[in-house]
N, CA, C and O atoms as CSV, one atom per row, in Angstrom:
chain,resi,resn,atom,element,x,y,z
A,1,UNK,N,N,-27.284,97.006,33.202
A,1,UNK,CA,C,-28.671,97.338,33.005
A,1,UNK,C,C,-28.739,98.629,32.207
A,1,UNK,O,O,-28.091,99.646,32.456
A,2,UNK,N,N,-29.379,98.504,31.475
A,2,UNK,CA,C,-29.906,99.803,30.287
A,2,UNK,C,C,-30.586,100.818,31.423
A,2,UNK,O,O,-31.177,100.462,32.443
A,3,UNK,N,N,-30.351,102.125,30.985
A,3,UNK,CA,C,-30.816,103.008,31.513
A,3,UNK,C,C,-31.353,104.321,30.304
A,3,UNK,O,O,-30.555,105.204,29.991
A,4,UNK,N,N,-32.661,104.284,29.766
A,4,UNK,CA,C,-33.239,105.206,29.847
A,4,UNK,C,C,-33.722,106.712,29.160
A,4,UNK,O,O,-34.611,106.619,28.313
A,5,UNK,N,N,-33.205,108.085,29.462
A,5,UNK,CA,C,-33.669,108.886,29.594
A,5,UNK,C,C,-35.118,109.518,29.300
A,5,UNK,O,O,-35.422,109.863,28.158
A,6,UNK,N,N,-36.004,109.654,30.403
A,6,UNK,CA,C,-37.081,110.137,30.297
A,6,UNK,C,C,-37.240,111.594,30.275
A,6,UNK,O,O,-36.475,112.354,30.869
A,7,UNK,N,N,-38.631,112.111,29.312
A,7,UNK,CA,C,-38.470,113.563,29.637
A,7,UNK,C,C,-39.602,113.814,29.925
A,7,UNK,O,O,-40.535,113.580,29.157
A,8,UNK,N,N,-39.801,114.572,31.603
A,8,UNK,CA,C,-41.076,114.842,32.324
A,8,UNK,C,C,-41.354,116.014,31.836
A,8,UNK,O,O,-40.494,116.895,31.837
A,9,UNK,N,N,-42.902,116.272,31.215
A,9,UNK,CA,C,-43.593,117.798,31.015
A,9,UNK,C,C,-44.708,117.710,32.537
A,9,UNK,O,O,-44.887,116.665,33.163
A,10,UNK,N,N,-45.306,118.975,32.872
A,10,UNK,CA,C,-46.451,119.199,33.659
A,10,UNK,C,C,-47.347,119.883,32.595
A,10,UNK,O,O,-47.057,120.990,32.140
A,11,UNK,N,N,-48.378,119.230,32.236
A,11,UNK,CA,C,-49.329,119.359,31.766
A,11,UNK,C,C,-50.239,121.436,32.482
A,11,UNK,O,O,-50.060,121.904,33.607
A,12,UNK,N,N,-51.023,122.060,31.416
A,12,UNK,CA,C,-51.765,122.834,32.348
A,12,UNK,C,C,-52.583,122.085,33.614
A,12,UNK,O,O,-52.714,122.662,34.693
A,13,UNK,N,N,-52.921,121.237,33.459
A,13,UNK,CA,C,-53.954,120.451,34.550
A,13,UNK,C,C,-53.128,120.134,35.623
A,13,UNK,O,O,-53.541,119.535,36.616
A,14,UNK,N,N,-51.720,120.592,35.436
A,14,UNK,CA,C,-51.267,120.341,36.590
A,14,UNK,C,C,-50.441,118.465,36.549
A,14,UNK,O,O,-49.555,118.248,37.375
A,15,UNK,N,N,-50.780,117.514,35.731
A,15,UNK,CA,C,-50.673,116.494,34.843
A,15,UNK,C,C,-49.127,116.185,34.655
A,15,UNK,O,O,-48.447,116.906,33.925
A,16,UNK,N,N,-48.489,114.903,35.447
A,16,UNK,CA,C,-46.946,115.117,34.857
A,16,UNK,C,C,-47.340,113.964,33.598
A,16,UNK,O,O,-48.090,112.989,33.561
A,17,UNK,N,N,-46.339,114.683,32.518
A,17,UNK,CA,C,-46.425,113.511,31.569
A,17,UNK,C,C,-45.222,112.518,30.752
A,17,UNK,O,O,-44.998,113.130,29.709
A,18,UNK,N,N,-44.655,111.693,30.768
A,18,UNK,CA,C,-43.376,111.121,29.957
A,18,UNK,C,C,-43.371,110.718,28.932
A,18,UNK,O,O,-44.401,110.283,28.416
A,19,UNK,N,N,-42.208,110.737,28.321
A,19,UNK,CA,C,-41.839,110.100,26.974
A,19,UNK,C,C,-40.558,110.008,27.446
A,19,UNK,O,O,-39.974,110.698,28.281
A,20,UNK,N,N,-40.142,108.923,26.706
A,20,UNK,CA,C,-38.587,108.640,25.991
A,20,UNK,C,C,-38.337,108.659,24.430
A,20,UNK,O,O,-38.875,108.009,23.534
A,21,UNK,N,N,-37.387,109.575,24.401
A,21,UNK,CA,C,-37.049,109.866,22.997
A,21,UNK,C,C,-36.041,108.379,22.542
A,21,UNK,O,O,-35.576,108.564,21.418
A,22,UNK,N,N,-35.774,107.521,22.908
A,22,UNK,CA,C,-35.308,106.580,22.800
A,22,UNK,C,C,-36.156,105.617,22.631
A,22,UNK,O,O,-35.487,104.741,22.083
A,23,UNK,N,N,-37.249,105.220,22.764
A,23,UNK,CA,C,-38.378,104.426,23.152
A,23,UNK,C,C,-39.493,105.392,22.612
A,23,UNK,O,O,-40.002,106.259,23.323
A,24,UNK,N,N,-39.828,105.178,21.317
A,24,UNK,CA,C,-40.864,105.818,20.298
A,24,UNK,C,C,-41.823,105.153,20.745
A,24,UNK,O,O,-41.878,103.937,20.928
A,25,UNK,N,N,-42.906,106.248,21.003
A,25,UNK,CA,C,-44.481,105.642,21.481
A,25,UNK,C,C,-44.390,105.331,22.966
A,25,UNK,O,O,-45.517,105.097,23.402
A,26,UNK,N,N,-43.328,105.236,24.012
A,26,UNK,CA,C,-43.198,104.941,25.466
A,26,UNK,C,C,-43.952,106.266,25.874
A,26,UNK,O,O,-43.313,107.307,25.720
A,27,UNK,N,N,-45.165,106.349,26.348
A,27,UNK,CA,C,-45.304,107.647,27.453
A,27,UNK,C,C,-45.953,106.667,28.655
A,27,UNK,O,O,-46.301,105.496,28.802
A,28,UNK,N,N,-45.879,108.045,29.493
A,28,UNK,CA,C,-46.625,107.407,30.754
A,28,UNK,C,C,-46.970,108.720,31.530
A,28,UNK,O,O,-46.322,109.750,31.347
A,29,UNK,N,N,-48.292,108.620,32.631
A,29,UNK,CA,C,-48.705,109.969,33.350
A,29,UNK,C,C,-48.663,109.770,34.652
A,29,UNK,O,O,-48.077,108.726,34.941
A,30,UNK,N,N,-49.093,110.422,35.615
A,30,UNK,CA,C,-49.248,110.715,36.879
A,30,UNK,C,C,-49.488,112.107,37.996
A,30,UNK,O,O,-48.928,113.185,37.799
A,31,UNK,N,N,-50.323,111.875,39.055
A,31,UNK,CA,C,-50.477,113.262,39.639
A,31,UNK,C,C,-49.236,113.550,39.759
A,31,UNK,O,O,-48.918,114.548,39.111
A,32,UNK,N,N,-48.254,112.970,40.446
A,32,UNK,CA,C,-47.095,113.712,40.869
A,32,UNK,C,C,-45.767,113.261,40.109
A,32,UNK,O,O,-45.919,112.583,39.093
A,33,UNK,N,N,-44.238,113.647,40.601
A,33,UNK,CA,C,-43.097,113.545,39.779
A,33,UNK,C,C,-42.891,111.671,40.044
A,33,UNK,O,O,-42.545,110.800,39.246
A,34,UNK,N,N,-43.308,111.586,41.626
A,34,UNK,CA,C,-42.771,110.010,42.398
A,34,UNK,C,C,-44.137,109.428,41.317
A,34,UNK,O,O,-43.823,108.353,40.806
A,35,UNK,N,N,-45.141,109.777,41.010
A,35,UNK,CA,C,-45.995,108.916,40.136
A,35,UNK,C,C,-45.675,108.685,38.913
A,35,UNK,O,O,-45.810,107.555,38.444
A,36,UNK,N,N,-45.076,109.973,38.007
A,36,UNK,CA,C,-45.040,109.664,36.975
A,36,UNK,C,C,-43.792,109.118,36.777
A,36,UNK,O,O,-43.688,109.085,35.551
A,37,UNK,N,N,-43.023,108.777,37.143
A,37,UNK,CA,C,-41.421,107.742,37.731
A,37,UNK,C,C,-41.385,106.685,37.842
A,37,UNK,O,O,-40.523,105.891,37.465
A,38,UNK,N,N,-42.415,106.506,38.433
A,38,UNK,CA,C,-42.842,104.769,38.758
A,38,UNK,C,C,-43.861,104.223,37.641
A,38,UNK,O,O,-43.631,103.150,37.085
A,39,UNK,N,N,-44.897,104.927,37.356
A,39,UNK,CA,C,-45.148,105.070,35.774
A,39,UNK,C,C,-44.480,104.565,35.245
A,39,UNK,O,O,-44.404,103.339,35.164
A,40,UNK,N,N,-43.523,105.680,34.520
A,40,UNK,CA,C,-42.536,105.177,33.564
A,40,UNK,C,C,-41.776,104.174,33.845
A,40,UNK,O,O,-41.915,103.477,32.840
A,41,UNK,N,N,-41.138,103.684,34.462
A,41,UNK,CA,C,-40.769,102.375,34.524
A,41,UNK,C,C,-41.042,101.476,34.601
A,41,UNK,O,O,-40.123,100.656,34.588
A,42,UNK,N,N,-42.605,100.890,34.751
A,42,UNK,CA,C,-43.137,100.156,33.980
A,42,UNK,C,C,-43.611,100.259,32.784
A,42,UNK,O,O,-43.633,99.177,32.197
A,43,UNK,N,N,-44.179,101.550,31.918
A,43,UNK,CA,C,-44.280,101.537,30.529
A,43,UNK,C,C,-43.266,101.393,29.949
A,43,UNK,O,O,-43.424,100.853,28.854
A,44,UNK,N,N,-41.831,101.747,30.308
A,44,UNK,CA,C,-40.843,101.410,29.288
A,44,UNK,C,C,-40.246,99.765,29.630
A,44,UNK,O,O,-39.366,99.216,28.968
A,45,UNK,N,N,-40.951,99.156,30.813
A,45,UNK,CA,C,-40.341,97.613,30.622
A,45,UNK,C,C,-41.816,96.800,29.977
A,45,UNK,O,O,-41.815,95.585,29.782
A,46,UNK,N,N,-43.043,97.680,29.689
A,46,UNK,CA,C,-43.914,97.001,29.146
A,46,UNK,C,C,-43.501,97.223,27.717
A,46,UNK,O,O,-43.638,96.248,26.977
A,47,UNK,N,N,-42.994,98.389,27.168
A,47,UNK,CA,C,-42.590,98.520,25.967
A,47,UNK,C,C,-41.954,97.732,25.197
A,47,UNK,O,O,-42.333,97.379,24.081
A,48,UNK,N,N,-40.708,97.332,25.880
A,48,UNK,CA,C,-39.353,96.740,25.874
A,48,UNK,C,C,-40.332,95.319,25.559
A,48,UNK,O,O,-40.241,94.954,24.387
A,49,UNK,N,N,-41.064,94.642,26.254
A,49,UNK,CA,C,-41.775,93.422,26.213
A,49,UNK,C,C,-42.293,93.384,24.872
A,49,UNK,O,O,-41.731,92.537,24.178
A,50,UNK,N,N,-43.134,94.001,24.335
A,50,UNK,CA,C,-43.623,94.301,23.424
A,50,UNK,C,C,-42.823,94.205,22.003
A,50,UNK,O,O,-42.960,93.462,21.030
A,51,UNK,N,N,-41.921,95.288,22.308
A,51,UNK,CA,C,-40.478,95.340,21.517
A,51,UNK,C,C,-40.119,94.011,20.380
A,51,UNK,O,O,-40.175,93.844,19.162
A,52,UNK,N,N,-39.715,93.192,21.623
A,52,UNK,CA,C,-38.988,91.802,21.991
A,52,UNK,C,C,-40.088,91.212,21.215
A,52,UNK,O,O,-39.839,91.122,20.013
A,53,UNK,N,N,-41.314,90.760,21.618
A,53,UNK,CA,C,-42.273,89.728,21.325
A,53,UNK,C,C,-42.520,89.787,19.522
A,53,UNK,O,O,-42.809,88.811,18.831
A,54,UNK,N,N,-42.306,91.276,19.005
A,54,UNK,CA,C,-42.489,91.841,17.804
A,54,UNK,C,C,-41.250,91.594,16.791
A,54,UNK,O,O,-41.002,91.891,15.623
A,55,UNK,N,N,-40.647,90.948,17.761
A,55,UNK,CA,C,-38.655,90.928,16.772
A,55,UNK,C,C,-38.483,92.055,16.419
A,55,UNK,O,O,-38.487,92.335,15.221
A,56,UNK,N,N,-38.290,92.973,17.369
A,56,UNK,CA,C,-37.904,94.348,16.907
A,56,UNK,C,C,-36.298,94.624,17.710
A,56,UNK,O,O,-36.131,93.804,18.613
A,57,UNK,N,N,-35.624,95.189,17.615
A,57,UNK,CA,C,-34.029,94.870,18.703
A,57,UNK,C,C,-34.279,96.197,19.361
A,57,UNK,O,O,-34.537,97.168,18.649
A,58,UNK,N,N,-34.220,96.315,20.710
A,58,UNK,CA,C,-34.408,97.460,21.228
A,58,UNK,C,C,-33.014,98.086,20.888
A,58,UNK,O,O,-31.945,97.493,20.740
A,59,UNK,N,N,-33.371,99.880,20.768
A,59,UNK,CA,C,-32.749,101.246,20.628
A,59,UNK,C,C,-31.586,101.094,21.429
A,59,UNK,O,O,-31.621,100.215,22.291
A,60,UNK,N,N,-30.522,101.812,21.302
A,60,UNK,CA,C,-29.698,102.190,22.464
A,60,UNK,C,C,-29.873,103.453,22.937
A,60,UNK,O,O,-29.750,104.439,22.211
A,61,UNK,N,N,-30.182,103.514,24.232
A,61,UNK,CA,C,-30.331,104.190,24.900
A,61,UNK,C,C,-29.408,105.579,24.432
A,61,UNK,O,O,-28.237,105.199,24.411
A,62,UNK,N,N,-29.464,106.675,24.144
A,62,UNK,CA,C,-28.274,107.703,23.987
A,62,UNK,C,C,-28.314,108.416,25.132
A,62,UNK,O,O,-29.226,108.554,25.947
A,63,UNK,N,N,-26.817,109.011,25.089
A,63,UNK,CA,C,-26.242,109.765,26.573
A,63,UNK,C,C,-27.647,111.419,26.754
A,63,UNK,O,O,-28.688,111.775,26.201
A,64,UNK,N,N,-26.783,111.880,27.812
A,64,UNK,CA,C,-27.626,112.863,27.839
A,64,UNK,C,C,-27.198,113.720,27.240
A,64,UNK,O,O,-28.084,114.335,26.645
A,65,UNK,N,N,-25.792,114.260,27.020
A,65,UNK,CA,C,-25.238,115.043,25.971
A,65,UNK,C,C,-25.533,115.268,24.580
A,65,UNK,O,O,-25.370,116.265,23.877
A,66,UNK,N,N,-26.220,113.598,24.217
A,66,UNK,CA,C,-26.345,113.258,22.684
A,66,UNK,C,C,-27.467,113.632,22.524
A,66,UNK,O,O,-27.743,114.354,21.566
A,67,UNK,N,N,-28.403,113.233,23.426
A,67,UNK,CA,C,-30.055,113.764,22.978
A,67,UNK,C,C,-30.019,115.272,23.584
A,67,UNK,O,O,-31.234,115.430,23.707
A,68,UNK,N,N,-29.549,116.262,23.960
A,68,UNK,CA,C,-29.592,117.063,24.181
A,68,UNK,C,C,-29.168,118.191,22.987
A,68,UNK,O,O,-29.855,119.206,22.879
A,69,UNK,N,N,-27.977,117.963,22.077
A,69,UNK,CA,C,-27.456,118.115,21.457
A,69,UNK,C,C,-28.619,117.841,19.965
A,69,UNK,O,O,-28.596,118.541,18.953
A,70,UNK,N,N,-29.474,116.765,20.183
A,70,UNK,CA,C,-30.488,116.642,19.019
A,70,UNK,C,C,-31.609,117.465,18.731
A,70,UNK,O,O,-32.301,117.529,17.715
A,71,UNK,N,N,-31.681,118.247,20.093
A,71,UNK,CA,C,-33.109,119.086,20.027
A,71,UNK,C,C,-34.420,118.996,20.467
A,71,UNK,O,O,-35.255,119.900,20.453
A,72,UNK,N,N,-34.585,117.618,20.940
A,72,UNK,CA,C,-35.526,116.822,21.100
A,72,UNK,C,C,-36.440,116.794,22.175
A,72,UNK,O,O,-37.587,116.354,22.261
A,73,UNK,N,N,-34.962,117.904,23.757
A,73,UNK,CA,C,-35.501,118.475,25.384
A,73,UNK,C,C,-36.040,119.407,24.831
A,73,UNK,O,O,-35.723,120.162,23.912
A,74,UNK,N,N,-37.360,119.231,25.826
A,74,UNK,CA,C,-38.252,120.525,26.056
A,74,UNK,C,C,-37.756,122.134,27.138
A,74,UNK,O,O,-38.271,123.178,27.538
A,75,UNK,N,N,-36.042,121.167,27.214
A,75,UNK,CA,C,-35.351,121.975,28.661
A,75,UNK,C,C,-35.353,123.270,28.706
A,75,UNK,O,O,-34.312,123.696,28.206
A,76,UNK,N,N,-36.086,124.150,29.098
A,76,UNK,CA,C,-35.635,125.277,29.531
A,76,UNK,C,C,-37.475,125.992,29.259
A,76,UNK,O,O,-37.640,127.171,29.571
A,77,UNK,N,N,-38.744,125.160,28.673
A,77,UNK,CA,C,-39.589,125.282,28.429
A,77,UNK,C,C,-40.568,124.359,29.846
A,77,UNK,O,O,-41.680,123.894,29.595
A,78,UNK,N,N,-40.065,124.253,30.968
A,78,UNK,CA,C,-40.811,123.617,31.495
A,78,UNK,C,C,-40.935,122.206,32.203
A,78,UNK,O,O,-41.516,121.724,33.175
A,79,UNK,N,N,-39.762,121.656,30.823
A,79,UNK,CA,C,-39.742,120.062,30.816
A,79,UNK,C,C,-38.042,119.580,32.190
A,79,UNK,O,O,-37.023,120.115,32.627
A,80,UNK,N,N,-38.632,118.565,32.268
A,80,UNK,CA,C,-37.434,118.061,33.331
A,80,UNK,C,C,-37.058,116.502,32.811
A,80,UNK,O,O,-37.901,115.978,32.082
A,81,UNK,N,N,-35.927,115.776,33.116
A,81,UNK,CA,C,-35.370,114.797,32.699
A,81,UNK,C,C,-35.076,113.869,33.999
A,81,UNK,O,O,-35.023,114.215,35.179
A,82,UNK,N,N,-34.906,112.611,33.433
A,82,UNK,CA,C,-35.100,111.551,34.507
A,82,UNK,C,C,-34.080,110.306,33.807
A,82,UNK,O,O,-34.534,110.000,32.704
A,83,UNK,N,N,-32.985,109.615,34.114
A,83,UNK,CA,C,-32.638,108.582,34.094
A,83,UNK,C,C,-33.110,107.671,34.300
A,83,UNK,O,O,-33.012,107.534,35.519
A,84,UNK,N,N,-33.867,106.448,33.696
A,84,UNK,CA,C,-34.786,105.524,34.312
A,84,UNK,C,C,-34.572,104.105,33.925
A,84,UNK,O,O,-34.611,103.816,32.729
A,85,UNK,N,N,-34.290,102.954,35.059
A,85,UNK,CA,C,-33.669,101.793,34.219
A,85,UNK,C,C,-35.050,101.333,33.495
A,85,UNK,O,O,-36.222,101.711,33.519
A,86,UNK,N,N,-34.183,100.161,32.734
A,86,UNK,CA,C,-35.070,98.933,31.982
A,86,UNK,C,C,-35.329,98.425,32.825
A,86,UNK,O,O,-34.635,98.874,33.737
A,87,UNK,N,N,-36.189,97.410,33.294
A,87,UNK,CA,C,-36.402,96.451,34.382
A,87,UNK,C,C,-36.860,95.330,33.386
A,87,UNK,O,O,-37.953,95.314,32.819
A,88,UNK,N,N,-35.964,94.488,33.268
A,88,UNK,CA,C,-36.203,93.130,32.153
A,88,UNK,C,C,-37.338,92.395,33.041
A,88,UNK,O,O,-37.118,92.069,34.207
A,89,UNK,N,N,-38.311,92.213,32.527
A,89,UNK,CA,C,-39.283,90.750,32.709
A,89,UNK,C,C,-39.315,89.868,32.068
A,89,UNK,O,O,-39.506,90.252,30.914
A,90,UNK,N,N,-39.234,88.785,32.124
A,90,UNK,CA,C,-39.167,87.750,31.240
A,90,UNK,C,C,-40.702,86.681,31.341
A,90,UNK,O,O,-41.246,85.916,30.544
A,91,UNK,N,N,-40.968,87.078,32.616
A,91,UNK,CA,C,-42.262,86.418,32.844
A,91,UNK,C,C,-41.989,84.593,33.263
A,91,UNK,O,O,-42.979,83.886,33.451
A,92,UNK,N,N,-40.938,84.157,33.339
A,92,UNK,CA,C,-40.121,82.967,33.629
A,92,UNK,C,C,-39.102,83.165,34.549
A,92,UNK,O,O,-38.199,83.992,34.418
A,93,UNK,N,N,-39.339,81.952,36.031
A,93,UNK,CA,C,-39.123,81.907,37.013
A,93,UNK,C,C,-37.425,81.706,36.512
A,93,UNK,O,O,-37.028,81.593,35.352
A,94,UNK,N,N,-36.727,81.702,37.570
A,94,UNK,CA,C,-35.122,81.033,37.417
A,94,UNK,C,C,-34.675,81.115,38.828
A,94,UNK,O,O,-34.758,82.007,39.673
A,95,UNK,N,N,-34.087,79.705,38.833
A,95,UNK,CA,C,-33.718,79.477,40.747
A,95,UNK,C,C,-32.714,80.086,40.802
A,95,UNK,O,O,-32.129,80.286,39.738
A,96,UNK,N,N,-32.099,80.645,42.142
A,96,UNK,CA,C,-30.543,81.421,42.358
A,96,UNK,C,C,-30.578,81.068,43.573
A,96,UNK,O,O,-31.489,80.990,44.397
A,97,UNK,N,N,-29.248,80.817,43.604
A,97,UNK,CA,C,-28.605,80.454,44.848
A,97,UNK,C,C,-27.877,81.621,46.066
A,97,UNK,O,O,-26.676,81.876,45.985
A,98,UNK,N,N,-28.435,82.031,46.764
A,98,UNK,CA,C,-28.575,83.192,47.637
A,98,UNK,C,C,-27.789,82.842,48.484
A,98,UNK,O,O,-27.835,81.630,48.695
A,99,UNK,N,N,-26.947,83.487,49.176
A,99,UNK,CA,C,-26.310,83.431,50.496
A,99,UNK,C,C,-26.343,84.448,51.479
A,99,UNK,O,O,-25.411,85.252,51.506
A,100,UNK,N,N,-27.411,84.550,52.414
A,100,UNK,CA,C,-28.038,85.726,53.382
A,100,UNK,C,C,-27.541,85.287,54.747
A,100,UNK,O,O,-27.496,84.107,55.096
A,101,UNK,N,N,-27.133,86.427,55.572
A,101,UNK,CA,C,-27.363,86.215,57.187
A,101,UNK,C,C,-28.271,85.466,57.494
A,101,UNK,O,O,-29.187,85.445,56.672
A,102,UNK,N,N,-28.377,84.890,58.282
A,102,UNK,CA,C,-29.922,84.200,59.014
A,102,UNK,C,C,-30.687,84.618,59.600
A,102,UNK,O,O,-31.809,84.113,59.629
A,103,UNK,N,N,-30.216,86.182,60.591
A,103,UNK,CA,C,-30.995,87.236,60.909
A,103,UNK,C,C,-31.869,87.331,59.889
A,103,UNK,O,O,-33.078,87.107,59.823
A,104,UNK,N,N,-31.011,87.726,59.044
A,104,UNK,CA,C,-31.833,89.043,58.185
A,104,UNK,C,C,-32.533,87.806,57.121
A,104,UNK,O,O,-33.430,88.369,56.495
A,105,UNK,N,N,-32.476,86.948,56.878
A,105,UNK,CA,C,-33.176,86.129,56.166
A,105,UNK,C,C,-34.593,86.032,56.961
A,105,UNK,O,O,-35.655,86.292,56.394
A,106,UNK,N,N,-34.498,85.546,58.634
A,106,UNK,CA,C,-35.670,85.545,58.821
A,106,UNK,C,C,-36.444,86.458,59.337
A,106,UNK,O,O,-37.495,86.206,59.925
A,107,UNK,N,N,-35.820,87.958,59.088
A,107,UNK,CA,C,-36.760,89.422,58.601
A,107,UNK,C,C,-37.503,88.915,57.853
A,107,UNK,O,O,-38.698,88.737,58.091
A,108,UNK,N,N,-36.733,88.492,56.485
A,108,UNK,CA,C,-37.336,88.658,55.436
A,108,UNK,C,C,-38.601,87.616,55.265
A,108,UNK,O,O,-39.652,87.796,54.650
A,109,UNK,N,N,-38.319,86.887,55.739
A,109,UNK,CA,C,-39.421,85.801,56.112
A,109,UNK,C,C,-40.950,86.105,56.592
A,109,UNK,O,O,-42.040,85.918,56.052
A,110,UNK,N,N,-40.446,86.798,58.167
A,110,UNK,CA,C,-41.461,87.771,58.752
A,110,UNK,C,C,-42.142,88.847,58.023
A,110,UNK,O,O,-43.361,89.019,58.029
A,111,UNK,N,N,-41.170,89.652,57.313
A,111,UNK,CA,C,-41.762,90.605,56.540
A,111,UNK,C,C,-42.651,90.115,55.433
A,111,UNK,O,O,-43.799,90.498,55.212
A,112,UNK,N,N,-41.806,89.009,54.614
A,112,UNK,CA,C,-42.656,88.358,53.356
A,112,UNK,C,C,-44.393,87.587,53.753
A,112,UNK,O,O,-45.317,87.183,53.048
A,113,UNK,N,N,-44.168,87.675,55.153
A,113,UNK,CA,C,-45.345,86.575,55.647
A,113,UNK,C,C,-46.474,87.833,56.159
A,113,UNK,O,O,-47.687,87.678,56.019
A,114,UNK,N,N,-45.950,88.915,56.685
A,114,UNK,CA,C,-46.951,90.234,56.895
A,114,UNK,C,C,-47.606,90.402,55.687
A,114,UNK,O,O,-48.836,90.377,55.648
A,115,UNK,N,N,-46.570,90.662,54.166
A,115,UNK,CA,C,-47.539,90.946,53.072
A,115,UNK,C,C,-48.075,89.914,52.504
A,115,UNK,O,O,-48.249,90.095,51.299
A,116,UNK,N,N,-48.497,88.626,52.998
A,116,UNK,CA,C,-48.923,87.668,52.233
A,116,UNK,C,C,-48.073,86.963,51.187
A,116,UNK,O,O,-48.675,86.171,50.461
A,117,UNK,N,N,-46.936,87.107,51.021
A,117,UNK,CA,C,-46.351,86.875,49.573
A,117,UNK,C,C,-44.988,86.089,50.142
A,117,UNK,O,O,-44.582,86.138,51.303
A,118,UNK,N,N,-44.496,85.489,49.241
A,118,UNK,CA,C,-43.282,84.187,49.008
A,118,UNK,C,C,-41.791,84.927,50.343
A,118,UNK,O,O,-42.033,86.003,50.890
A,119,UNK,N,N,-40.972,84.485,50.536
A,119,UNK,CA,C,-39.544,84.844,50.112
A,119,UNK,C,C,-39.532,85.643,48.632
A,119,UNK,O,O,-39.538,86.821,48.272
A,120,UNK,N,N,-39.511,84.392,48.016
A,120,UNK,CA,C,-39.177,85.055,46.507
A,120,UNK,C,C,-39.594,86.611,45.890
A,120,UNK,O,O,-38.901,87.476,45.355
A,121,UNK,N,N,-40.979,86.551,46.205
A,121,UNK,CA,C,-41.648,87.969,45.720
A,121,UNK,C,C,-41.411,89.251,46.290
A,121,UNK,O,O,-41.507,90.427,45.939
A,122,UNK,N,N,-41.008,88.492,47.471
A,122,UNK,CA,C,-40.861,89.795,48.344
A,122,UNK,C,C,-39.093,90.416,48.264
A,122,UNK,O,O,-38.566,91.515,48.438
A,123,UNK,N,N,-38.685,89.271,47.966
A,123,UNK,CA,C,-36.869,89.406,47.312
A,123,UNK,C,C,-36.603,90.394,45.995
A,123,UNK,O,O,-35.689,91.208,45.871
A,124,UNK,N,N,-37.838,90.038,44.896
A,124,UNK,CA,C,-37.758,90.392,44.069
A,124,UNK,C,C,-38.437,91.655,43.459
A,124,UNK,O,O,-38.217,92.082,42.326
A,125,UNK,N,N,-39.469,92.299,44.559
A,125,UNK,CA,C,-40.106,93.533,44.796
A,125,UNK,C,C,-39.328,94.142,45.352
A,125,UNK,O,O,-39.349,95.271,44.861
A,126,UNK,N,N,-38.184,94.045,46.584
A,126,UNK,CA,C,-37.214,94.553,47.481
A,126,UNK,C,C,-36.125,95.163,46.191
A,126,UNK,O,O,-35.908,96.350,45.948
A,127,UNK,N,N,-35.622,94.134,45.580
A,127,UNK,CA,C,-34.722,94.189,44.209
A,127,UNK,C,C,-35.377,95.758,43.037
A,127,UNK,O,O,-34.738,96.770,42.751
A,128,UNK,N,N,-36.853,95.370,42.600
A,128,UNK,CA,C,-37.358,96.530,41.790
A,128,UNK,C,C,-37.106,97.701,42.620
A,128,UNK,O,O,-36.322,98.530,42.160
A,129,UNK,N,N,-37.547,97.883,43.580
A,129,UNK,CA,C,-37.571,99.464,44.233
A,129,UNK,C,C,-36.131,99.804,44.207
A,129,UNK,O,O,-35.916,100.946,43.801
A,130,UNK,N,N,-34.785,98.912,44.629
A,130,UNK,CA,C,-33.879,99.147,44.805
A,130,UNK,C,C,-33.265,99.562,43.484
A,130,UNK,O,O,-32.633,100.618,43.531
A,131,UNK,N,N,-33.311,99.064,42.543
A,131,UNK,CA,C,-33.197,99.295,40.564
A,131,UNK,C,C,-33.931,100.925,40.293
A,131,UNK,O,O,-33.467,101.889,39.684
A,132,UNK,N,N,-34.999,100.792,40.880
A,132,UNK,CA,C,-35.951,101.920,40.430
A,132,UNK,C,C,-35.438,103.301,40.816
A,132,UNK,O,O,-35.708,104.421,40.380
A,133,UNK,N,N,-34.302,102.712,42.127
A,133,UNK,CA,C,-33.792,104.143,42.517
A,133,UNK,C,C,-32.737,104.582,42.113
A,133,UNK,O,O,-32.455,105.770,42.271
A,134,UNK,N,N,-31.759,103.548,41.379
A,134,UNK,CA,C,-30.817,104.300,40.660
A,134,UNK,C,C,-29.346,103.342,41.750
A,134,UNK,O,O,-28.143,103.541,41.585
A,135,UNK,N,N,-29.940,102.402,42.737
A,135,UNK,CA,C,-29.051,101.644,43.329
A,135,UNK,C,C,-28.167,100.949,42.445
A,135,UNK,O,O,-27.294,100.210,42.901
């Protein structure tokens, strides 16, 4: 999985704001750091969508050494940095063949049936948060 680098500013308003210097035109905002994080990782997999649909080949991601080395961090002015995956959507289902405890399958069952939503969705929301954290 592609990973990223985001660079968080705080706005005067107090305002966090992102970009990826890898991903031209990707920003994203939020009151806080956990907002503007989760933000960004959906603007840069809405980007990426976009990207794709346009026949454009997405960027490679560069290290942190490399964009650091370019000039491009606001580091030492305020700004903070964030590793953040791609999260591919394709928007098209695909079956997989799972092999779970039976306990814990019918957690997941229970749990999926508290929020209203599938096995599946709730497999695959469990999966994003777990990606989102760097698992």
């Amino acid at each position: 999985m592609a990973r990223y680098i985001a660079v968080i500013e705080v706005t005067e308003d107090g305002e966090y704001q992102a970009y990826f210097p890898d991903a031209p035109g990707c920003t994203a905002a939020g009151d806080s750091e956990e907002e503007v994080l989760d933000n960004a990782v959906e603007a840069l997999a809405e980007w990426a969508a976009d990207e794709r649909a346009a026949g454009r080949t997405m960027p490679t991601p560069r290290s942190y050494a490399v964009l650091l080395k370019s000039g491009e961090y606001p580091l030492g002015k305020g700004g903070m940095v964030a590793t953040l995956p791609l999260l591919r959507e394709s928007g098209k289902s695909a079956r997989a063949n799972v092999s779970l405890d039976s306990g814990l399958l019918a957690d997941i069952d229970e749990a999926a049936a508290r929020h209203n939503i599938t096995r599946s969705a709730f497999l695959a929301a469990a999966a994003r948060e777990r990606l989102k954290a760097g698992a």
